[in-house]
N, C-alpha and C positions, 0 to 999 in steps of 0.2 A: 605287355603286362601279363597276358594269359602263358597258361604253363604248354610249353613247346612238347610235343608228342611227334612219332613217327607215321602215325597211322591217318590212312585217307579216309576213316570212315571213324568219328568220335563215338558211335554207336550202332549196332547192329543186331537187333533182334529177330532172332530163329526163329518160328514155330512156338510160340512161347503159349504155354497154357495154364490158366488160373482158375480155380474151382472154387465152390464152396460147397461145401458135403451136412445136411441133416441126417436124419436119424433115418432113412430111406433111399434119397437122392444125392447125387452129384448135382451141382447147377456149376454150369462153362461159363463164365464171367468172360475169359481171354479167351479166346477156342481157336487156338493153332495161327494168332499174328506174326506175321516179316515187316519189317521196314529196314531202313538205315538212314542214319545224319551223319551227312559226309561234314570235315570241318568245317569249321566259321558258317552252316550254313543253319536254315531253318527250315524243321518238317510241322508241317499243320496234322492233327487231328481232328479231324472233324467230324458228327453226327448228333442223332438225337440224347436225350438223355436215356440210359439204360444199353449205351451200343456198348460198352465196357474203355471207354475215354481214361477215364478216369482209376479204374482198376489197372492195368497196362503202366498208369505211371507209377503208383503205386509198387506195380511189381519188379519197376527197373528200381528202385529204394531198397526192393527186400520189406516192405512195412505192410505186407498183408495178415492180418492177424485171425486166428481159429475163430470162427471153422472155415476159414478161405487157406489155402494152399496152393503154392504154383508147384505144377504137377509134372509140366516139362517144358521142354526146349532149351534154347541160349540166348544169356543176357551178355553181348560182348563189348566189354566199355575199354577203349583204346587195346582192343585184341584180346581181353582176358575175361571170361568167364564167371559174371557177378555171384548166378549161383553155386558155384565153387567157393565163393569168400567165407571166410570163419566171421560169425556174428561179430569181433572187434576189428577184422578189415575193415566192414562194411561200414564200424563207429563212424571211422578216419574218412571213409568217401563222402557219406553224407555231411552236405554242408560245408563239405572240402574240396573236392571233387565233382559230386555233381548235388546242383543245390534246389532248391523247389518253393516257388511260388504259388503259396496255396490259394483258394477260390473267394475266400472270405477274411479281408483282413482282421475285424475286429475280436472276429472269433480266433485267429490264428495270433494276436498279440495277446503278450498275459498283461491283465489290467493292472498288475499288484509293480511292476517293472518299469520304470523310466525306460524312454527311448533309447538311449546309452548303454543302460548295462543291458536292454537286449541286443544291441547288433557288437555290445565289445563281448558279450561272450562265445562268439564264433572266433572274434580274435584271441580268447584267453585258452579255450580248447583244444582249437587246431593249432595255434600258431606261437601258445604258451608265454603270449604279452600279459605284462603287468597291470592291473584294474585302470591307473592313469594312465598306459601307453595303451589299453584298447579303448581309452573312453577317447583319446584323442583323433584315433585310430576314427572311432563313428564318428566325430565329427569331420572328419574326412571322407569318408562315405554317404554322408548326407549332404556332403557340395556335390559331391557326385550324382548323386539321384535329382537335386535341385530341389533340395526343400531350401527355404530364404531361414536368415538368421539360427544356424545349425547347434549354435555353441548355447543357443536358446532351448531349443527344438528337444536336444540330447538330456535336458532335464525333467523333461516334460512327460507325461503318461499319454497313451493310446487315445483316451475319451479326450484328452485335451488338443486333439491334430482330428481333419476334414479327411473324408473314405479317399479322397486322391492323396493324401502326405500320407494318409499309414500305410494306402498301396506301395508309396515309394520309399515308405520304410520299411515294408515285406521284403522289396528288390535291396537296398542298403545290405539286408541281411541274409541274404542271397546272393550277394555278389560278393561279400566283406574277403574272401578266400581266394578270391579270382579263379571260380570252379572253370572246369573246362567245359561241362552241360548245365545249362538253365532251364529244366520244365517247369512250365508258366500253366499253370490248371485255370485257366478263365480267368486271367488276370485283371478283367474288365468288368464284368458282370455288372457289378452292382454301380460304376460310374456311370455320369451322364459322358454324352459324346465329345465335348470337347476335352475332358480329363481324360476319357479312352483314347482319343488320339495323342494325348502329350506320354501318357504311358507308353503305348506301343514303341513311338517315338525314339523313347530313353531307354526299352529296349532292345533296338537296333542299336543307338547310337552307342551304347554299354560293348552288346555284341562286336560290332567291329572293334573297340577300345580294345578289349580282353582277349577277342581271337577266340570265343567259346559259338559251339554248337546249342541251338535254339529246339526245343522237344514244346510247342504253342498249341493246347487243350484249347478246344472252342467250340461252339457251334454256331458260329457268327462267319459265313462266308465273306462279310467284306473285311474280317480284320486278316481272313486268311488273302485273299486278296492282295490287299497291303503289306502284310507283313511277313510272307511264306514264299521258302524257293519251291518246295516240294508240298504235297499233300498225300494224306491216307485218309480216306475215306470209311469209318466204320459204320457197319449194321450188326446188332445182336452175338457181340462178343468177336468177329473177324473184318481183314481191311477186304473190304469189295472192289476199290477200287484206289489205284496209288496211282502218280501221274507226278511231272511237272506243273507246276500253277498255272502256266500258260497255258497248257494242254490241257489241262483240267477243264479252264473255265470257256477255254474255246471250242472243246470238243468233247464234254462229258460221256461217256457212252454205259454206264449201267442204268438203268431205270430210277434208281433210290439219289444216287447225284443229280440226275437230270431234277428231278422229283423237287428236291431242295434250292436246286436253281431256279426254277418255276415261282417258286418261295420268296424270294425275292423282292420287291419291290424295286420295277424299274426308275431310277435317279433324273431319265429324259424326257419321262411322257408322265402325263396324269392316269390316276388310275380308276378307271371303271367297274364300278360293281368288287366283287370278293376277290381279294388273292387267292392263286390256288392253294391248292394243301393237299398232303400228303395222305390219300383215305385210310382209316383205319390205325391204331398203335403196335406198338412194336411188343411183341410177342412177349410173355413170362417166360424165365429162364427154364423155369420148371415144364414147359407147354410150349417147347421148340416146335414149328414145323418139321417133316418128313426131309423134307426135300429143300432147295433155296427157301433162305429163311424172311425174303422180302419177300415171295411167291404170293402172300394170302392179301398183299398192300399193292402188287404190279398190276399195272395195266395190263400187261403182254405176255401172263403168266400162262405158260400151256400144262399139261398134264406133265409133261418132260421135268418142268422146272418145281411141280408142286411132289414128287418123287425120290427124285434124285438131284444130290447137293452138287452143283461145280465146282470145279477144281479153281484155282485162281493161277488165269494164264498170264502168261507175259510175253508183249510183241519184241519188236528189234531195237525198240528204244529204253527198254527195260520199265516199260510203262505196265501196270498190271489190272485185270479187271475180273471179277467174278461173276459170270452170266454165262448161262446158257444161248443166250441171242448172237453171241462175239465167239460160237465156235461152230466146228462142222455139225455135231451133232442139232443143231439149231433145224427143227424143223416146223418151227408154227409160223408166228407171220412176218417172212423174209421179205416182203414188200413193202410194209409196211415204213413208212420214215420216221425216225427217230431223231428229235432234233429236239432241242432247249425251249423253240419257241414254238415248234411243230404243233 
């Protein structure tokens, strides 16, 4: 069902930088991210609130609005160059091509709209079906998502459907096009966990259906867990660290991953006293540190790292990480073990 492409990588982001500019400053929202979604697969983001999660998706849209401006790099969706598209390219992608799952359903449906005429107008837009073949059209797409009694459901308004049906009638309207990318902005948030899991679920089981690329907003390591081949780890606008899922969770190696997996609460043991946590918040855009910008939150921060910003290496697995501790130039405490549960 999904639309057949040539390319091994459904998405590939350069260097990609997004600002917001006052009457004074520049603020780096995006400050110089890589990643890539190779097909049929899924990449996790993950960090606190304020790492730029959320801007980044944003900016693969094109829907950042004054006084935010992406300032540079490359947005390359099936090999072509988003920021190069004329504002009515871009009409035809979004929601066509590549479609988004925003954070908050109730706020993201308009309350004035039955169910119907909002997921058949993706069909009347893009795909230029008539009012009764796109309404038919949703009813079709909500056997898909699994809402019960559909031919119901599609007359019905927003306040009259439970936060897991309009969640999967956010996806309904999101997938009505069969895009080739699905970013999902914290698709879960506001569910309890058994609805969290039937979502995830239906967007995997959607995902293989359609043959589409997964872009999973989160700051929830177990949905990444669950539901991610790959991850990129953000802090304060860049990825610190990108990895395989497996590798991620069996061998974290920057301080701020590790830090989050601490975070955790183990599922085999009871637990004693306080979960750790992370000391300190993550910096104002306006009030960047010098140097590594988790420097003023690390344990193992030397003068090295509170100075001078690292580069973001990559070993021979194409795994990548931003630290100074993970290069030669590392000279504070090389003894020291570093480990999840250390």
């Amino acid at each position: 069902m999904g639309k057949p492409n040539s390319y091994e990588n459904i998405l590939e982001i350069k260097n990609l930088q997004t600002s917001f500019f006052t009457k004074d400053l520049e603020l780096k929202a995006v400050d110089g991210v890589s990643f890539t979604i190779p097909k049929q697969k899924t990449l996790g983001v993950v960090g606190e609130s304020g790492s730029g999660k959320s801007i980044t998706s944003l900016s693969i849209l094109r829907l950042i609005e004054e006084p935010g401006k992406i300032v540079g790099g490359e947005i390359l969706f099936k090999g072509e160059n988003l920021l190069k598209k004329k504002e009515s390219e871009m009409r035809n992608i979004r929601g066509n091509e590549i479609s988004m799952i925003f954070q908050e359903p109730m706020t993201s449906l308009n309350p004035t709209l039955t169910i119907g005429e909002q997921i058949g107008e993706s069909f009347r837009i893009h795909q230029g079906l008539s009012k009764k073949e796109a309404l038919k059209k949703s009813v079709e797409m909500l056997e898909l998502v699994g809402i019960p009694s559909p031919k119901k459901r599609v007359k019905q308004y927003p306040y009259e459907l439970s936060g897991g049906m309009r969640q999967r009638v956010m996806i309904a309207i999101a997938l009505a096009c069969n895009p080739n990318l699905l970013i999902a902005d914290e698709p879960t948030t506001a569910l309890d966990v058994t609805i969290q899991a039937q979502i995830l679920d239906l967007i995997k089981n959607l995902q293989e259906q359609l043959g589409m690329g997964v872009l999973l907003i989160t700051h929830d390591l177990g949905v990444v867990a669950e539901s991610c081949d790959v991850v990129a780890v953000m802090y304060c606008g860049q990825v610190v660290e990108y990895a395989d899922v497996k590798t991620l969770f069996k061998e974290p190696k920057h301080p701020y991953t590790i830090g989050l997996m601490k975070s955790i609460p183990p599922h085999d043991q009871d637990i004693e006293g306080d979960l750790e946590v992370i000391k300190g918040a993550v910096p104002s855009p306006a009030e960047m540190p010098t140097g590594c910008r988790f420097a003023p939150r690390c344990p193992f921060a030397t003068e090295l790292c509170k100075t001078k910003m690292p580069e973001l290496q990559t070993d021979e697995n194409g795994n990548q990480i931003r630290c100074w501790m993970h290069t030669d130039e590392w000279d504070g405490v090389k003894d020291r073990e570093v480990t999840v549960h250390g």
